[in-house]
C-alpha positions in Angstrom: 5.0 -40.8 -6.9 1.4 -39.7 -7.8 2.5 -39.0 -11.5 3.9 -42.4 -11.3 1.0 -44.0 -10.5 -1.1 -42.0 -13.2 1.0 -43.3 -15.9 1.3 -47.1 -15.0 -2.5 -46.5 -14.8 -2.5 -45.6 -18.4 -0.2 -48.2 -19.2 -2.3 -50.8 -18.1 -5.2 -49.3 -19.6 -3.5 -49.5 -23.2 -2.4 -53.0 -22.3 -6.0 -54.1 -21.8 -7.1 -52.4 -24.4 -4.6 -54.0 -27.0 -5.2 -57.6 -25.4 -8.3 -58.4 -28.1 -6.6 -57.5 -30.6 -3.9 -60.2 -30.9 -5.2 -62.5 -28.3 -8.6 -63.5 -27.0 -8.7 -64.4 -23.4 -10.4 -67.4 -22.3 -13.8 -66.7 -20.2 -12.7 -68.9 -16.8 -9.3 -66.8 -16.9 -11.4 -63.6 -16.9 -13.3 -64.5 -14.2 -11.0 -65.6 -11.7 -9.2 -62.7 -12.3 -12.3 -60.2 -11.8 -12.9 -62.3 -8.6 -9.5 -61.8 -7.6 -10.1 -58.0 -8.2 -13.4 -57.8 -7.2 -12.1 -58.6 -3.8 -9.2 -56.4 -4.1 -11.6 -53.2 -4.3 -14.3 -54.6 -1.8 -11.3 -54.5 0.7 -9.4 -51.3 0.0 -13.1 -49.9 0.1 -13.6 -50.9 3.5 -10.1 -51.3 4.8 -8.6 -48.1 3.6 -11.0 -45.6 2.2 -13.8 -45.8 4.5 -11.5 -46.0 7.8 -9.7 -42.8 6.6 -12.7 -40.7 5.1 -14.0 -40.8 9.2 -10.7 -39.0 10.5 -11.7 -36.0 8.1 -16.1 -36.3 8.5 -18.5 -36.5 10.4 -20.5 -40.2 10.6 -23.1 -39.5 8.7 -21.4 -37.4 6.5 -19.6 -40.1 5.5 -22.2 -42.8 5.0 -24.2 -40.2 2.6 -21.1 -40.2 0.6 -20.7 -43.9 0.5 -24.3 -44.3 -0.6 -24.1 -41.6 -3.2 -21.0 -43.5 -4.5 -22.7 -46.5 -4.2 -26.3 -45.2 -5.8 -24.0 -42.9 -8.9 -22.7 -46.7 -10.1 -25.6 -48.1 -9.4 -27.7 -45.7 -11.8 -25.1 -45.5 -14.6 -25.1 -49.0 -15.1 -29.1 -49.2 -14.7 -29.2 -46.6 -17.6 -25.6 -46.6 -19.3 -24.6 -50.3 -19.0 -21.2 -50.6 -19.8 -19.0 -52.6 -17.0 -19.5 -56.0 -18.2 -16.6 -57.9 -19.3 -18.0 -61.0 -20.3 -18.8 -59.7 -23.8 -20.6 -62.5 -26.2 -17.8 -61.6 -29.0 -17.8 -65.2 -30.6 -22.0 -64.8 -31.7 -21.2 -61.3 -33.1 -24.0 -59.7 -31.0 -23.6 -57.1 -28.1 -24.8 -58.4 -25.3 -23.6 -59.7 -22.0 -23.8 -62.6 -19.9 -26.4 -60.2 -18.0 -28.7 -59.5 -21.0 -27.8 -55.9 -21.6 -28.1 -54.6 -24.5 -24.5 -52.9 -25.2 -23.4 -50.5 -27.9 -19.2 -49.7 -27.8 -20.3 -45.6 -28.0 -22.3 -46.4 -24.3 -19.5 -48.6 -23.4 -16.8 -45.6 -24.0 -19.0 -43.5 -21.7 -19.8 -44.9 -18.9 -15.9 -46.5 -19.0 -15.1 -43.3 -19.1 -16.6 -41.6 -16.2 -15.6 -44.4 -14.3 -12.2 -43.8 -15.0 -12.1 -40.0 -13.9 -14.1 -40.9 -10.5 -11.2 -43.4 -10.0 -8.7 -40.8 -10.4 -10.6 -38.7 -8.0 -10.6 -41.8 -5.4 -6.8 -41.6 -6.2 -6.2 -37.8 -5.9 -8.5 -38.0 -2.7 -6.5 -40.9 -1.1 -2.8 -39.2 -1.9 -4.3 -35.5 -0.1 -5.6 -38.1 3.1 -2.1 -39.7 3.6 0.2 -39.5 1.1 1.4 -43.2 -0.7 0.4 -45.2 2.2 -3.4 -44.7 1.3 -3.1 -43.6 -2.1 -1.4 -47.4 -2.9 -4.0 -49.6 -1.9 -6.3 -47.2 -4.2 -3.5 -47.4 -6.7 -3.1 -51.3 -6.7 -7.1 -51.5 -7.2 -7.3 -49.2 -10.3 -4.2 -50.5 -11.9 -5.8 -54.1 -11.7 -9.0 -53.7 -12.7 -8.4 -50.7 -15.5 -7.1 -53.5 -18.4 -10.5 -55.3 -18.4 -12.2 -52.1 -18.6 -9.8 -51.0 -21.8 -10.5 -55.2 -23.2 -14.0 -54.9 -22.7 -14.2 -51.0 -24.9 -11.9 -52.7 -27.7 -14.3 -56.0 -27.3 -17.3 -54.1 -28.0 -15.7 -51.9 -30.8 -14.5 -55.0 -32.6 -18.1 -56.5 -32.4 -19.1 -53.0 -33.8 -16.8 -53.1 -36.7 -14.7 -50.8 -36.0 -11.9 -49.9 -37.5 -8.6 -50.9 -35.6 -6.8 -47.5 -36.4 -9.9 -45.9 -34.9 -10.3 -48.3 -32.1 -6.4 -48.0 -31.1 -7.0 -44.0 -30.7 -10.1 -44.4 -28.6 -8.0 -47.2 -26.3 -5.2 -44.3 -25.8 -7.9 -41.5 -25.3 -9.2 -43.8 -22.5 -6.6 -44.6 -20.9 -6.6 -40.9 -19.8 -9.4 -41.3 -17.5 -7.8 -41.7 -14.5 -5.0 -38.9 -14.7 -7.7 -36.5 -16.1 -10.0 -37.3 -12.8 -6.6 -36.8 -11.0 -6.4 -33.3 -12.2 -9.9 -32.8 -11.5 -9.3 -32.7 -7.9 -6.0 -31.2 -8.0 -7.4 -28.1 -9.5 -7.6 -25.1 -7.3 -6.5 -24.3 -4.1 -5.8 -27.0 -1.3 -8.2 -29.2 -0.9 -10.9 -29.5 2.7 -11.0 -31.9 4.7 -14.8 -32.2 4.1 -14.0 -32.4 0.3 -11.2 -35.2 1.1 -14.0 -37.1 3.4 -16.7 -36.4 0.7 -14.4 -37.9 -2.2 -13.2 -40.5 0.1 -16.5 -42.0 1.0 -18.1 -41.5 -2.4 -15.0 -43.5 -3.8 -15.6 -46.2 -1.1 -19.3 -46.7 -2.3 -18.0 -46.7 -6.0 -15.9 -49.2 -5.5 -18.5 -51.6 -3.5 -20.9 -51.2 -6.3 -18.4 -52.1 -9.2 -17.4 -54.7 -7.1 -20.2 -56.6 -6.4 -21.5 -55.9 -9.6 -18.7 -58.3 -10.9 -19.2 -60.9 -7.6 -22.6 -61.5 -7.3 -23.5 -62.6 -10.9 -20.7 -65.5 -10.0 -23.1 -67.2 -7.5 -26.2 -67.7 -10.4 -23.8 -68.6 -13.8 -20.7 -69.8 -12.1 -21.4 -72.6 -10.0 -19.3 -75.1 -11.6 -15.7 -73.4 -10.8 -17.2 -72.1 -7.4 -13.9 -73.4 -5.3 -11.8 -71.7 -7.7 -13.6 -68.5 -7.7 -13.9 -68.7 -4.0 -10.2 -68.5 -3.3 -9.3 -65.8 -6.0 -12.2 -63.4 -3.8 -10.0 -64.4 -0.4 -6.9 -64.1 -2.6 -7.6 -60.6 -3.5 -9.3 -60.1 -0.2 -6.2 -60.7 1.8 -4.3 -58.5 -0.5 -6.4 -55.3 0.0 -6.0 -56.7 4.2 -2.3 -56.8 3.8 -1.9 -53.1 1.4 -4.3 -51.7 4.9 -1.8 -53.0 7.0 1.0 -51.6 5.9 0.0 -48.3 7.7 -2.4 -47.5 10.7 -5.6 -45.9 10.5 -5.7 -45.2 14.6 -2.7 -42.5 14.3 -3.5 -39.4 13.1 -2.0 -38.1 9.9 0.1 -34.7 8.9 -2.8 -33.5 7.2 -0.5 -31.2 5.1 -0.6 -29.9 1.2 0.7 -32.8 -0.9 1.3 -30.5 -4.3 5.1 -29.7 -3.1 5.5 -33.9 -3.2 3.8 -34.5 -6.7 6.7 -31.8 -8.3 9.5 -34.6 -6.8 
């Protein structure tokens, strides 16, 4: 099931990716969608990842994590912006509704590592509790990955890029996730320190990408703030109804899920 979810992952990272060339979305679209999974992510983070990386740490352990997770996005964006999706493509310039200055090879970077920690948020979920906490992590990524693959092509079309070349870096991307996957797979079963640490830090990442999507709403999006409102409790209640689908208070079979991901 894990392998399953790597590969729709990657599928919806192409599909993204592919969007701007044949069909430019409109900007209102985007952002009720990022609202949408902006609250998606805000939930799972606090619903299902945070909840479950306490059975396996300590408190504080746990809160570190979060704020490292929290504090890694934070700084990559400070100094390697790159998860804006409102890309100013019709004046030819690389900016962002945010005033970054943007360049596609910074973009495919910091995209990047954002796509192998969110295969270790996935890898981390599945060893915690198997496909009941590994899909609300799932249903997160899977949402949010094709604005990160539009946004890479966006900023490689305002580049110049060539479309053969573009199309190759698209696919190559959409690899994150199952690469950052592996990551965590690799060696011998995993701790339940290292499953609290990944957890948390996962949690954190997740905050900070999403409110870095729902906070610039409240200064340039008053106008469609009804609409924007419900797609947050829209994706909201989703992430609240993916949590309660299993229960947090019952202790899971802490067991070695590699025999499950050769089903």
């Amino acid at each position: 099931m894990l392998f399953l979810f790597c590969i729709l992952i990657v599928v919806a990272s192409l599909l993204g990716g592919f969007v701007p060339l044949f069909v430019k979305p409109t900007h209102k679209r985007m952002q009720l969608a990022m609202s949408c999974i902006g609250g998606v992510m805000a939930g799972v983070a606090v619903l299902d990842l945070l909840p479950e990386a306490l059975e396996f740490g300590t408190t504080k352990m746990v809160m570190l994590w979060l704020l490292g997770g929290f504090l890694a996005i934070f700084l990559l964006e400070r100094f390697l912006p790159s998860h804006c999706h409102a890309i100013a493509e019709d004046n030819h310039t690389q900016t962002c509704n945010h005033e970054h200055t943007l360049t596609w090879v910074g973009t495919y970077g910091g995209l990047t590592l954002h796509s192998v920690l969110a295969g270790v948020a996935l890898a981390a979920a599945w060893s915690a509790g198997g496909f009941e906490i590994a899909l609300g992590v799932f249903v997160a990524i899977v949402l949010h990955k094709p604005f990160d693959g539009l946004t890479l092509v966006a900023m490689m079309r305002i580049a110049k890029v060539g479309k053969t070349k573009t199309k190759i870096a698209n696919v190559v991307f959409s690899f994150g996730v199952p690469i950052g996957v592996l990551l965590f797979q690799i060696g011998d079963e995993v701790s339940h320190q290292a499953i609290a640490a990944a957890l948390a830090f996962s949690a954190g990442m997740f905050l900070c990408i999403s409110l870095s999507d729902l906070l610039p709403e409240l200064q340039f999006h008053g106008h469609d703030r009804f609409s924007l409102t419900f797609a947050l409790i829209l994706g909201l209640s989703i992430a609240w109804g993916i949590s309660s689908l299993h229960s947090h208070s019952e202790p899971h079979e802490h067991t070695d899920n590699s025999a499950i991901l050769q089903e």
